[in-house]
C-alpha positions as CSV (number, residue, x, y, z in Angstrom):
1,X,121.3,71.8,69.9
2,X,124.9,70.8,69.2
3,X,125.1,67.2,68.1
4,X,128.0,65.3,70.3
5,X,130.4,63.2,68.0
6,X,129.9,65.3,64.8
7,X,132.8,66.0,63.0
8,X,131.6,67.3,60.3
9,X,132.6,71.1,59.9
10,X,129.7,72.0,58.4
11,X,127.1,70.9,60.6
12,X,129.3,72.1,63.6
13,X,129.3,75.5,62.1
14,X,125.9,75.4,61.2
15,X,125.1,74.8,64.7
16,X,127.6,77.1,66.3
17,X,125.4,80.1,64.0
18,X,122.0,78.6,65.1
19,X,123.7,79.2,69.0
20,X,124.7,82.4,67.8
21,X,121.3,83.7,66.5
22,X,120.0,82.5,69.0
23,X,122.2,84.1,71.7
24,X,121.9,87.3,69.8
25,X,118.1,87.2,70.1
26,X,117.9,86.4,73.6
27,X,120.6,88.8,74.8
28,X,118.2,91.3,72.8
29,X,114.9,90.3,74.6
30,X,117.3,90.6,77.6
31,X,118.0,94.3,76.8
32,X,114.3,95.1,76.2
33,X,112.8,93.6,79.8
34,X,115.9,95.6,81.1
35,X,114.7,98.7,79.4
36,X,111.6,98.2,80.2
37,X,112.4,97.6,83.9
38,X,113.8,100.9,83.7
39,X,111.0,102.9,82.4
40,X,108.8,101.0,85.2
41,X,111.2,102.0,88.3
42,X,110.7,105.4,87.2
43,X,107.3,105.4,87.0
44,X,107.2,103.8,90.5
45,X,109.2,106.0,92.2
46,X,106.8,109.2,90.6
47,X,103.8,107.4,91.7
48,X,105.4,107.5,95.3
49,X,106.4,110.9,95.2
50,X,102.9,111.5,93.7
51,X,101.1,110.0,96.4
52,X,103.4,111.7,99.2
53,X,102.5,114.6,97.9
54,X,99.1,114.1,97.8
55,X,98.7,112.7,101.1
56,X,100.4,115.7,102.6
57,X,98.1,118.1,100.8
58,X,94.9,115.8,102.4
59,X,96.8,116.4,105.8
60,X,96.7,120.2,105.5
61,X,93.0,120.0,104.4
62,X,91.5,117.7,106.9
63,X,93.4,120.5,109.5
64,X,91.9,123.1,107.7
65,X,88.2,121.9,107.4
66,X,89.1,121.2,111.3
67,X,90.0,124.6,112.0
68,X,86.8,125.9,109.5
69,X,84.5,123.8,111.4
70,X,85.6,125.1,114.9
71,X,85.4,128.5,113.3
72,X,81.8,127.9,112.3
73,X,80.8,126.4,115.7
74,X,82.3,129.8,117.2
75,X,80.3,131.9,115.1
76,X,77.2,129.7,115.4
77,X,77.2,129.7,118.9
78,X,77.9,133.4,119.3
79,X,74.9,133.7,116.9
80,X,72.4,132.8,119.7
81,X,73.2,128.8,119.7
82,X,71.6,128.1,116.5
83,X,72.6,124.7,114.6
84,X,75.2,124.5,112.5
85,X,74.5,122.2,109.3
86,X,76.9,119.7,108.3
């Protein structure tokens, strides 16, 4: 914290390098959450492609088990109208 009414060139520069330091480590911390940030919005968005994908795939197979079952009910019932188990 700068001191207001100091004129002594020391303790201004010695304040002006703690300001520094600490701008320097902020800005850094700064960098890191943005990297971080990064590597998290890429993740997201391969979850969502992930889960697109898989949600398709459970499309196709709840038509497919629909189309099986129908299948089976056919062949049951052709069979002589015995039960088909579930």
């Amino acid at each position: 914290m700068l001191i207001s009414g100091s004129s002594d060139p020391a303790l201004l520069s010695a304040q002006v390098e703690r300001a520094l330091d600490e701008n320097r480590r902020l800005h850094s911390l700064v960098e890191e959450k943005d990297r971080k940030i990064g590597l998290l919005e890429t993740q997201i968005q391969q979850l969502m492609r992930d889960t697109s994908a898989i949600g398709e795939e459970q499309a196709r197979l709840r038509r497919e088990n629909s189309t099986l079952l129908k299948a089976l009910a056919s062949i049951t019932k052709q069979q002589g109208g015995g039960e088909a188990t579930k």
